[in-house]
C-alpha positions, 0 to 999 in steps of 0.5 A: 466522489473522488473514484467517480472523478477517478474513473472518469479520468481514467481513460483520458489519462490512459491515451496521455500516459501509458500506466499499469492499472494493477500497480497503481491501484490493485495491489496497494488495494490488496495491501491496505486490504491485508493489512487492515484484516490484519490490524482488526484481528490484532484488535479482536484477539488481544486485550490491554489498554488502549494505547497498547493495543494501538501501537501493536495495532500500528505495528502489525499494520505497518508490517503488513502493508509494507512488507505486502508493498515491498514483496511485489515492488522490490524490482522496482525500488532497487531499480530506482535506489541504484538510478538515485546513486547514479544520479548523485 
């Protein structure tokens, strides 16, 4: 129900606000995907117990998704951390 809501919106919000498509919801897509994959072979490929296998789980997610994120929108945090210096 949220994406119908989401796509209905979508282009009542467009003639409002001016937004790119691909940097609100394709690459966060491609890095939930990545890191997702990444956390489900982690999962297939190692053994101990539960707990180890979650924190490696959630480190190899976190570093994939972030990592993926960060790649692609590195220009646009430094610009926002040197507008948050600025500013303070």
């Amino acid at each position: 129900m949220l994406l119908i809501g989401a796509f209905r919106l979508y282009r009542p919000l467009r003639q409002a606000v001016e937004f790119s498509f691909n940097r609100l919801v394709t690459w966060p897509a491609l890095a939930l995907a990545t890191a997702w994959g990444g956390g489900f072979l982690a999962e297939v490929f190692t053994q101990g117990t539960p707990m180890e296998v979650l924190l490696l789980k959630l480190g190899i997610f976190g570093l994939l998704f972030g990592g993926f994120l960060l790649g692609v929108e590195r220009a646009d945090l430094l610009a926002g951390m040197r507008e948050l210096r600025r500013t303070i």
